[in-house]
Structure formats: C-alpha cells, structure tokens
KETORTOR-747343 format. One record per residue (C-alpha): z, x, y; residue in one letter. Coordinates in steps of 0.05 Angstrom, whole numbers, padded with zeros to 5 digits, always signed. Layout:
ZXYA ...
//
This chain:
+01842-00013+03302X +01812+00025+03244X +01757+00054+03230X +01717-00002+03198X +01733-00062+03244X +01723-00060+03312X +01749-00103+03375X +01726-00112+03443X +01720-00150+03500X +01645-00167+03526X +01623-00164+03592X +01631-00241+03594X +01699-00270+03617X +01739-00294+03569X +01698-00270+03497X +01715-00210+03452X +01679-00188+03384X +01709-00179+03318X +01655-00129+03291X +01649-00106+03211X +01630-00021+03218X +01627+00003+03154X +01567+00023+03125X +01527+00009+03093X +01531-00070+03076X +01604-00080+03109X +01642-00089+03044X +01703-00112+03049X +01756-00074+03029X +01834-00071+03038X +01839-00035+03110X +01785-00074+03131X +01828-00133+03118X +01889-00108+03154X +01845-00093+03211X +01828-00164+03214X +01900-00191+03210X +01924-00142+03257X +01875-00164+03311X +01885-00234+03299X +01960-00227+03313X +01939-00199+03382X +01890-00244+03399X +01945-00298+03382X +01986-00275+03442X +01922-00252+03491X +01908-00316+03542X +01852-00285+03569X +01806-00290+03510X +01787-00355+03496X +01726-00348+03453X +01705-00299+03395X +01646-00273+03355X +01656-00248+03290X +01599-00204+03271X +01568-00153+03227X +01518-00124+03268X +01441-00127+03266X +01439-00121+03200X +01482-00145+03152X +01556-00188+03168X +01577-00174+03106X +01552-00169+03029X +01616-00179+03001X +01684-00143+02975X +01682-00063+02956X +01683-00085+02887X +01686-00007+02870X +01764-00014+02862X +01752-00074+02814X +01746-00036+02745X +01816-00014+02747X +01844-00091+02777X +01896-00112+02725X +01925-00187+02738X +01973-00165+02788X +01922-00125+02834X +01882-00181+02827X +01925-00230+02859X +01954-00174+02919X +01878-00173+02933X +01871-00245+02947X +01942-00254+02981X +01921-00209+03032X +01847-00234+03034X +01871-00304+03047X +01933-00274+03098X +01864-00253+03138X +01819-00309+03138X +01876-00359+03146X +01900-00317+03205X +01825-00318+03229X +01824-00392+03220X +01885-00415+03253X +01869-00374+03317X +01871-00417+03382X +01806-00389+03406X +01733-00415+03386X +01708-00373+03342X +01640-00358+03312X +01611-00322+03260X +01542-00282+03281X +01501-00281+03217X +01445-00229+03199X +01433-00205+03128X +01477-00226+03083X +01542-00261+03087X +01558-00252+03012X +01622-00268+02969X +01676-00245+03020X +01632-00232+03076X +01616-00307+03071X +01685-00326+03061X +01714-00294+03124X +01648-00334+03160X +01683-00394+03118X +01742-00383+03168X +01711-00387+03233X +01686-00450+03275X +01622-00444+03276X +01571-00399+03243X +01494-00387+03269X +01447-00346+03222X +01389-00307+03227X +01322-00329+03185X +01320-00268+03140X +01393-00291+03127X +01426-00300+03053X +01497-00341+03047X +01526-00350+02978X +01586-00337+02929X +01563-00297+02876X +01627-00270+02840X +01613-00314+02785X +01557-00258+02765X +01614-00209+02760X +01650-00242+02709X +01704-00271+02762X +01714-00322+02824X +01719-00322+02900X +01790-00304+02922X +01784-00308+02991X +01789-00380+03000X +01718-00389+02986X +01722-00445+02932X +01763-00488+02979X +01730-00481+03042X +01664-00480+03017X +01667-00547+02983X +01707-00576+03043X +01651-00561+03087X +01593-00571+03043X +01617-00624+02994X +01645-00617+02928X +01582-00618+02893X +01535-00578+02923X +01594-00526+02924X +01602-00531+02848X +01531-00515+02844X +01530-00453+02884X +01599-00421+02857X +01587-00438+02784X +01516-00408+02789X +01525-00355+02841X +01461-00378+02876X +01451-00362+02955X +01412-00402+02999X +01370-00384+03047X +01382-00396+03129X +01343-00465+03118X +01378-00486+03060X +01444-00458+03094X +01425-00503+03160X +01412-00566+03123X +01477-00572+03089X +01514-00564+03135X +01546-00495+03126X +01508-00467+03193X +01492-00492+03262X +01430-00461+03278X +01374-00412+03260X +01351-00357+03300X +01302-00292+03301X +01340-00239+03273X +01340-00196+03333X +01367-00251+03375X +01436-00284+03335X +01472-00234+03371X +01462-00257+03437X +01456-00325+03416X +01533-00324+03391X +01550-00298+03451X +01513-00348+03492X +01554-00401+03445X +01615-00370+03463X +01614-00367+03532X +01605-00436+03535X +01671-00453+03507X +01698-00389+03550X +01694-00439+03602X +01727-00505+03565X +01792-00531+03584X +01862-00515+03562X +01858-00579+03507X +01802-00532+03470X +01862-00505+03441X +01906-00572+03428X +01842-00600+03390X +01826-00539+03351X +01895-00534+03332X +01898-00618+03319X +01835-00626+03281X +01866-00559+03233X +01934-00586+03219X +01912-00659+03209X +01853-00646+03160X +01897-00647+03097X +01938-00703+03112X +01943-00778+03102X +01899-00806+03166X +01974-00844+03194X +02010-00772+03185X +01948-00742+03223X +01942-00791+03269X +02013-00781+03284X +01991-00699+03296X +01931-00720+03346X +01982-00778+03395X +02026-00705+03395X +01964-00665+03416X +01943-00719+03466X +01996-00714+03496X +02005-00653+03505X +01941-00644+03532X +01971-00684+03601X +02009-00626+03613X +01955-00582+03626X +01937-00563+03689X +01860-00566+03669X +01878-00641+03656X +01896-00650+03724X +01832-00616+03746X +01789-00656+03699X +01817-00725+03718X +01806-00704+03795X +01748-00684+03790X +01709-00738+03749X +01746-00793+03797X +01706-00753+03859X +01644-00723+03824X +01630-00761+03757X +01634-00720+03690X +01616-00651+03677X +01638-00629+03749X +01699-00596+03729X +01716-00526+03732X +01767-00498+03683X +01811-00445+03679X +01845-00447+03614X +01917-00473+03626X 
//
C-alpha cells in the first residue's frame, strides 16, 4: 500500500488492521483514500480474514480531511473529492468481514465518517467524535450526513452537523454512535479482543452482514424477501452443518467454526 495507510495481518487468526500513518492527526487526503479502496478490494477476495480493525493509532484515528487542498476546490473538485470519499467508505462498508473502528483522539469530519462505515466502533475516554465542516463554511461529503443520522436519529444528527458540535466518548456511548468506552491505552487491544471473537463466527457472519446491509433501505416485504434468500443460503454452509450437529449433541455455544 502507500505510505499513509497501512495493512496487516495480527498475530490472531483470522484479523488484519487497516491503520491511518500519516502524521500528525491522520488527515485524510486523496492517496489515503485510494489506499483504503485498494485494500478493501483485496480483502473482498481474502477468505482467511474474517474480522478487521480500522485504526488510527494511539493517538488520534483521524481529525478529518487535509483541508489544505480546499482553497483552490472549485465545484467540480469538490464533487471528485466526495465520489472517491464515498467509493472508500462504501467499499469499507460493504466488506464481508466484521469490522471495527478503534477510536482514540479524535474521529473528526472524515475521520469520523470512514468510522461511520464500519460495524462497530469502541472509543477511548479522552475521545472527540463530531462533524464539524459546517465551521468551514461547507458539509460532510463522505457520507457523513446520511449515516450519521441513520445511526443516531435524524434529530440529534441535525443538531450536531448544523452546529459542528463533537461529543465527548460519554455522549458518543449514549446515543448510540459507540459500543463501549475504554482507557486510552487499552482500545487497541480491546478492538482486537472484539475482533477475534467474530474471527471465530460461522460462515452466516457474512450472509447476515451482507442481509441486514442490502435490506436496510427497502420496504420490510422487499427485505424480508432479501433475509428468506440469506436464510437459505446459510443451509449451505458447512458451518451450518457443524452448528446443527453440534447443539443436537452438546446444547448451544459448543460449536466450532471454520468459516465456510
């Protein structure tokens, strides 16, 4: 990859990291964003990952896009900007892996909207999570109005994109836009821990990730429709066959996975 985004494979079976290297606040800039699409196109093809951290480090995930280019934006580099930011976090999104944003420091404008993209996120205390373009004049182009207010609620993400407030890791936790808190030296390890848990999870991880994505949008008959395919499928899997077996001899939880 480049020199701002790096990818690797942990020492735990099954997990990689998407990590943000470029100093000093990880702002988001064009390569970066390549970087991201180009590793999501080979995770899309790599069975042996089955979980992912997105991270920014120890310090900060990410406060934002390099808005140093911005002055000399006209309407047209505007809108090349945010097809490729959305390219990247929809390609982020749509992965068939679990994925999970690591969050210390702040997760700012685009930094937040690439978090936005993944599963899950879990944040430091000394964290800071907001959309603060308004302040510059302009508005999130990364997908951040529409995720945000999908996850949040309309309302509350009115609030925070009209005034370019951030909230805090409590505030964060208690709507809703992150799992769980932790000591700033430990959200590394913590995401990691998270991820290895799904690591483990059966082939259908997939099928349901992929379900509850496409159906979201729709009509609940047309996305109904999407989960009795998924269902389905999922009897085709030989984790199914392994999961069935083993809860008719052992009870629940007994299982052990591979994957297909």
């Amino acid at each position: 990859m480049g020199d701002f985004v790096q990818f690797d494979r942990t020492t735990t079976p099954g997990v990689a990291t998407i990590r943000f290297d470029r100093p000093k606040v990880n702002a988001i800039n064009t390569e970066m964003l390549i970087d991201i699409l180009a590793i999501c196109e080979e995770l899309d093809s790599d069975t042996g990952v089955r979980a992912v951290v997105l991270t920014g480090g120890e310090h900060n995930f990410a406060a934002g896009a390099d808005i140093t280019a911005f002055p000399d934006f006209d309407h047209a580099d505007a809108l090349e900007f945010s097809h490729r930011f959305n390219a990247a976090a929809l390609a982020l999104e749509n992965l068939s892996q679990v994925t999970i944003s690591a969050i210390n420091g702040f997760a700012l404008g685009g930094g937040l909207e690439l978090a936005l993209a993944t599963d899950f996120r879990i944040a430091s205390t000394d964290s800071r999570l907001g959309l603060p373009e308004i302040l510059l004049g302009i508005i999130p182009g990364g997908g951040g109005t529409q995720r945000l207010s999908r996850l949040i609620g309309i309302t509350l993400a009115k609030e925070l994109v009209y005034s370019g407030r951030n909230l805090n890791a409590e505030e964060a936790l208690a709507a809703g836009l992150i799992s769980s808190i932790h000591q700033p030296e430990a959200v590394q390890d913590a995401a990691l821990e998270l991820a290895a848990t799904y690591a483990v999870g059966p082939a259908s991880l997939r099928i349901a990730k992929r379900v509850m994505l496409a159906g979201y949008h729709l009509p609940l008959d047309a996305a109904a429709e999407i989960e009795a395919d998924g269902f389905a499928e999922s009897f085709t899997t030989d984790d199914k066959r392994t999961g069935v077996s083993s809860f008719m001899a052992d009870g629940p939880g007994t299982a052990t996975f591979t994957g297909t």
